[in-house]
C-alpha positions as CSV (number, residue, x, y, z in Angstrom):
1,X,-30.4,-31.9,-14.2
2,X,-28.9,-28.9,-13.2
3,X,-25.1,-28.1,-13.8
4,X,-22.9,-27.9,-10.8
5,X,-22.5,-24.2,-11.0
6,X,-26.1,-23.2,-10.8
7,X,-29.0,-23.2,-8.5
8,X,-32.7,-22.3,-8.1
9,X,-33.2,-18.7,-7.0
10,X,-36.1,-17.6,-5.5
11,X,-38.5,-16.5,-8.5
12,X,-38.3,-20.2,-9.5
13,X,-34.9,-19.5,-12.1
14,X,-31.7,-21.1,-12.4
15,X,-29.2,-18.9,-10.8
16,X,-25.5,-19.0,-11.5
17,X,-23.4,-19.5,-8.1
18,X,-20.2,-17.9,-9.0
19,X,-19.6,-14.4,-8.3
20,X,-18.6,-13.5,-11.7
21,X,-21.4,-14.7,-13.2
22,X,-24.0,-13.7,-10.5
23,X,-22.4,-9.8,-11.1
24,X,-23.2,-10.1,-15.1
25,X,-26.9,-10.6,-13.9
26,X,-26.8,-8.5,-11.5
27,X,-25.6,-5.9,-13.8
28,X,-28.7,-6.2,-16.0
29,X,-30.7,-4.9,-13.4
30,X,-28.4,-1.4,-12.9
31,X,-29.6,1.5,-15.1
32,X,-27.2,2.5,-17.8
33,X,-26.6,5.8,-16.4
34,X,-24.8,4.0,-12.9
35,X,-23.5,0.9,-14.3
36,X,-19.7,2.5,-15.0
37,X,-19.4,3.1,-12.0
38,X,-21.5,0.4,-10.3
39,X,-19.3,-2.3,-12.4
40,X,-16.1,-0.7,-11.5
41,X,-16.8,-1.0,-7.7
42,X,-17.9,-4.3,-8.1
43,X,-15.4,-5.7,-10.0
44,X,-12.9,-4.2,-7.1
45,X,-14.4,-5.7,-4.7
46,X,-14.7,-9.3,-6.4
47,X,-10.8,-9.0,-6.8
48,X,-10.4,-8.6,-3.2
49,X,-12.8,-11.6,-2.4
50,X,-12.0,-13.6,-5.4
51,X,-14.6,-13.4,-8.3
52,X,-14.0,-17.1,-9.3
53,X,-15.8,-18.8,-5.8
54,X,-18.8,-19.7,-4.8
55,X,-21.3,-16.9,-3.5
56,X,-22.3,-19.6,-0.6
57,X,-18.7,-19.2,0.4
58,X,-18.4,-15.8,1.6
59,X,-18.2,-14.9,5.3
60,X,-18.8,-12.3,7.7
61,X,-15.5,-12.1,8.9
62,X,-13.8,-10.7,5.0
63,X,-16.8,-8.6,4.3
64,X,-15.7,-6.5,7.9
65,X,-12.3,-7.1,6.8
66,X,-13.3,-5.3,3.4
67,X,-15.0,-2.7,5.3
68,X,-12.4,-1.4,7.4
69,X,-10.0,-1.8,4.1
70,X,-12.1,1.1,2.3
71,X,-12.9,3.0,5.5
72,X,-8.7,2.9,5.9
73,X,-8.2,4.1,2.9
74,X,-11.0,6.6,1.9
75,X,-12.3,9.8,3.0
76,X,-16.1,9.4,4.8
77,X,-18.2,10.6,1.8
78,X,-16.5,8.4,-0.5
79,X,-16.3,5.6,1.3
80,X,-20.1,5.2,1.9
81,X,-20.6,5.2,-1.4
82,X,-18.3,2.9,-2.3
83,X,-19.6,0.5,0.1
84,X,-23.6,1.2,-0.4
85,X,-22.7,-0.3,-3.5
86,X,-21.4,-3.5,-2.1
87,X,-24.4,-3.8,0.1
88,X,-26.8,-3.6,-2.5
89,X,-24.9,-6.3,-4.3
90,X,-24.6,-8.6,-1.3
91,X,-28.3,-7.7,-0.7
92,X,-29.1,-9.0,-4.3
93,X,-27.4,-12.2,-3.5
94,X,-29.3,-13.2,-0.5
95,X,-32.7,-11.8,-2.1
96,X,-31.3,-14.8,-5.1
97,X,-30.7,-17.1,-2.2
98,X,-27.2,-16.9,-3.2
99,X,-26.0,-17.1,0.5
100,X,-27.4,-18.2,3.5
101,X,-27.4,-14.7,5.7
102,X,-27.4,-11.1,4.8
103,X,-23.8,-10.2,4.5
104,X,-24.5,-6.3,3.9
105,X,-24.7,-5.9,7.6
106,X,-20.9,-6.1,8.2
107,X,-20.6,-3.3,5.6
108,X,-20.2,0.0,7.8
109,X,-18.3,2.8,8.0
110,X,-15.4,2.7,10.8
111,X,-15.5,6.0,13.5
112,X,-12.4,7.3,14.7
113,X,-11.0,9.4,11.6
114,X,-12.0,13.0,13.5
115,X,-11.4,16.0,12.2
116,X,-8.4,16.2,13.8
117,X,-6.6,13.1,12.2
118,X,-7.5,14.6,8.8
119,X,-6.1,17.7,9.1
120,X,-3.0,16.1,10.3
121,X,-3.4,13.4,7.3
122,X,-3.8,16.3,5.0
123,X,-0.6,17.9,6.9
124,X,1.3,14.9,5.9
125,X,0.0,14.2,2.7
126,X,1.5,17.9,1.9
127,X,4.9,16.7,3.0
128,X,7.7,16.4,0.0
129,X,9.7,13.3,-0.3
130,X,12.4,14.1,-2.1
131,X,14.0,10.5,-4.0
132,X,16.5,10.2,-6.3
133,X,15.9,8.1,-9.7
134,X,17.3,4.7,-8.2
135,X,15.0,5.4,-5.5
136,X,11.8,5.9,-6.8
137,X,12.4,2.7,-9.1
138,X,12.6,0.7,-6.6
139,X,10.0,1.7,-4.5
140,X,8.2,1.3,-7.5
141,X,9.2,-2.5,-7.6
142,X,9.2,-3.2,-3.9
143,X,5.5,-1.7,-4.5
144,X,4.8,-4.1,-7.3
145,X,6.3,-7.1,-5.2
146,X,4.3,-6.3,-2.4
147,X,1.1,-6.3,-4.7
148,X,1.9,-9.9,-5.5
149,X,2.3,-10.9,-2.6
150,X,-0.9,-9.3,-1.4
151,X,-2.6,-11.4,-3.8
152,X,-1.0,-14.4,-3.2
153,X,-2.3,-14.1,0.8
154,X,-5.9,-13.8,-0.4
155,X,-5.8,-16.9,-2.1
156,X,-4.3,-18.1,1.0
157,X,-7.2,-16.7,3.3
158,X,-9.3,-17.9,1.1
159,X,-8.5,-21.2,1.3
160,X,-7.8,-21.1,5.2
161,X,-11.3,-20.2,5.7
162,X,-12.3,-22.9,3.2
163,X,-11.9,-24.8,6.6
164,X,-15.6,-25.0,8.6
165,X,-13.9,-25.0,12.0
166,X,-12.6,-21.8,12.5
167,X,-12.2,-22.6,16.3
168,X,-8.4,-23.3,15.7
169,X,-7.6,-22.4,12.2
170,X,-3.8,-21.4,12.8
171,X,-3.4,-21.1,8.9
172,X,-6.1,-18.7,8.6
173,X,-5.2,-16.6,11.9
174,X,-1.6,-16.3,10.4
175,X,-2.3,-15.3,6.4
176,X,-4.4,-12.3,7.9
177,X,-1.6,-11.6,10.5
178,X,0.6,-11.3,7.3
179,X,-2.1,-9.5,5.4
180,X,-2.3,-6.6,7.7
181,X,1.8,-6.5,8.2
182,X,1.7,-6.6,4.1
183,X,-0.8,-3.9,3.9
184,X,0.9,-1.9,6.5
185,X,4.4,-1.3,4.1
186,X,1.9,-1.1,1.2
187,X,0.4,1.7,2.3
188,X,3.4,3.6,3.5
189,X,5.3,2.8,-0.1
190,X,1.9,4.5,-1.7
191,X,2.1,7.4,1.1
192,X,5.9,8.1,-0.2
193,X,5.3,7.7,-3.4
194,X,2.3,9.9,-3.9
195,X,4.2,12.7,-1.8
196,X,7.8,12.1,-3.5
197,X,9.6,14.4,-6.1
198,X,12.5,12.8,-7.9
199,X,15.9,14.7,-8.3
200,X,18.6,15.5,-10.4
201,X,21.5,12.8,-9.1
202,X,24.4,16.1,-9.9
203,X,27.5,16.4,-7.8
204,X,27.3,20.2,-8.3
205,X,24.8,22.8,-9.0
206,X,24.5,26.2,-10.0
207,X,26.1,27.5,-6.7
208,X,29.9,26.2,-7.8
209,X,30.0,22.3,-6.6
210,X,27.7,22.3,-3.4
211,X,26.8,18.9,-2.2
212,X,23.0,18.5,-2.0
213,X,20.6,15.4,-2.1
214,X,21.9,12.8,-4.7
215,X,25.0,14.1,-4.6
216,X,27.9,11.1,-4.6
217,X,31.1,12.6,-2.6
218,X,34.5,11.1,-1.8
219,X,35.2,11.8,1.8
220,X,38.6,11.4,3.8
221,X,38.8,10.8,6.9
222,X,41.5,13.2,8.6
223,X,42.7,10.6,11.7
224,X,43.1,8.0,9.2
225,X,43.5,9.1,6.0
226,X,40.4,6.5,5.0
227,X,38.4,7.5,2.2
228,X,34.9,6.8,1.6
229,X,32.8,7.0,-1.2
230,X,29.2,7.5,-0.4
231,X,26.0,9.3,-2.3
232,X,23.6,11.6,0.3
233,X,20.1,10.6,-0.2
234,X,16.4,11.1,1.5
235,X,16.1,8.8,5.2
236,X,13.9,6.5,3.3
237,X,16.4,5.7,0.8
238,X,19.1,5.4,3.0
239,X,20.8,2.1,2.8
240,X,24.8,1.5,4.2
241,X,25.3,-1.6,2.6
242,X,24.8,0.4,-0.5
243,X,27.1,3.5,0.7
244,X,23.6,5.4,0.6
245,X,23.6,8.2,3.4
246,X,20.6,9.6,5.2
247,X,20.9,13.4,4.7
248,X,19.0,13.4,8.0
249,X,22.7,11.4,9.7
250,X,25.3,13.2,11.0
251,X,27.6,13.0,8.4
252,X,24.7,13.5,5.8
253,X,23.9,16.6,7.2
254,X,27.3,17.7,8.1
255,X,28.0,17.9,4.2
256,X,24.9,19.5,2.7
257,X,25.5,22.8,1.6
258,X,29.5,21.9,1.4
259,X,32.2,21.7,-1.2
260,X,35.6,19.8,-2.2
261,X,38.1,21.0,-0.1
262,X,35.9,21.7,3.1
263,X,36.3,19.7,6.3
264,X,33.4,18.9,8.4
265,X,33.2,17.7,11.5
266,X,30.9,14.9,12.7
267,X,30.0,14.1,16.4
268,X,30.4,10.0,16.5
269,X,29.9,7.2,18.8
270,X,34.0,7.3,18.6
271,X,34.0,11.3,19.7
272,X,34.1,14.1,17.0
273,X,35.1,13.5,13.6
274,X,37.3,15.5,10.7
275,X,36.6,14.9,7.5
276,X,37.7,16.6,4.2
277,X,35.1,16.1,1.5
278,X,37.4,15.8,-1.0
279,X,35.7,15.6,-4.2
280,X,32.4,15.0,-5.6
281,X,31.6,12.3,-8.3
């Protein structure tokens, strides 16, 4: 009697049913030179799909979704290599009458990235972010977070699709909904951080005490006489709750360049502003 994880392939053997164990097999029949890299593909992919199911499980509708994932994020040349790969692999599990259909079909490369859009990717990838310390860190753990909960979602798909009538699958319909959102500020975090330089966080630097990015300033309001303490960072840091400025707002860029003692002033929704930057801290 056969155990519940196995089945009869086609050259009359039993034939684990799991992806994890149909890849060690599969793995046998890669020559040593490729299977590095064969392995390390594989094993991505099985991550995204979840190693731990049944191959009889997988659908038409993920593999496409996986498709587009690497076509998203790699360049042409790349790309259809990573994902010859995957077909061969799906290829081997239909040949083992693993699954039911040949799932390597859905595996193409996406049109539409013209030369245009990469020289204006590579334009943008050339851009500097500059980020304080406190910054960086926590796009760093917004960037982790997001990872989890990436993970969390496929688990959720993968379940949603567990459901044969796909007709009306609200739960399904929604967890990729929230995958694309999640992969959205994933891939913008990654964009940022790849381009980003972190800065000193001085109030001065070698040109007496000019305020630049990171800088944290005491500013006085001249109508009022309110103070207000507030550090100048990059737009994507910026954060009022925090008394983090965009250098790209009006007051931000009003004080760049500036000193204690100076008075700057500020077009505001209430009219034209005086402030004295009084010190920095």
């Amino acid at each position: 009697m056969a155990v519940a994880s196995e089945q009869v392939s086609t050259n009359g053997h039993a034939h684990p049913t799991v992806l994890n164990d149909a890849l060690v097999l599969y793995m046998r029949e890669i020559a040593p030179e490729d299977r590095k890299r064969v392995q390390a593909e594989l094993s991505r992919f099985l991550r995204w799909v979840g190693g731990g199911r049944k191959a009889g499980t997988l659908a038409a509708p993920e593999i496409g979704e996986y498709s587009d994932l690497v076509s998203a994020r790699g360049t042409a040349p790349d790309a259809v290599t990573r994902l010859e790969v995957v077909k061969k692999f799906l290829g081997y599990l239909k040949k083992q009458g693993l699954v039911e259909v040949s799932l390597a079909q859905h595996l193409r490369l996406r049109k539409g990235r013209t030369a245009t859009g990469r020289r204006n990717q590579s334009t943008v990838e050339r851009t500097v972010v500059r980020l304080t310390k406190a910054g960086h860190t926590e796009l760093l753990s917004r960037l982790a977070g997001y990872r989890d909960e990436r993970r969390q979602l496929a688990d959720d798909i993968h379940r949603a699709a567990a459901d044969k009538d796909v007709r009306e699958n609200a739960p399904l319909e929604a967890a990729r909904e929230a995958q694309g959102l999640l992969q959205s500020k994933i891939t913008e975090i990654e964009a940022t951080l790849k381009a980003a330089v972190v800065i000193e966080e001085h109030g001065s630097d070698q040109i007496g005490s000019r305020i630049r990015l990171g800088s944290t300033i005491v500013l006085q309001e001249q109508e009022t006489g309110r103070t207000t303490t507030c550090q100048i960072v990059a737009p994507s840091e910026a954060s009022p709750l925090q008394s983090k400025i965009s250098s790209a707002s009006p007051v931000g860029a009003a004080v760049l360049g500036r000193g204690p003692g100076d008075a700057v002033k500020v077009r505001t929704p209430r009219g034209v502003q005086v402030y004295t930057i009084v010190k920095t801290v």
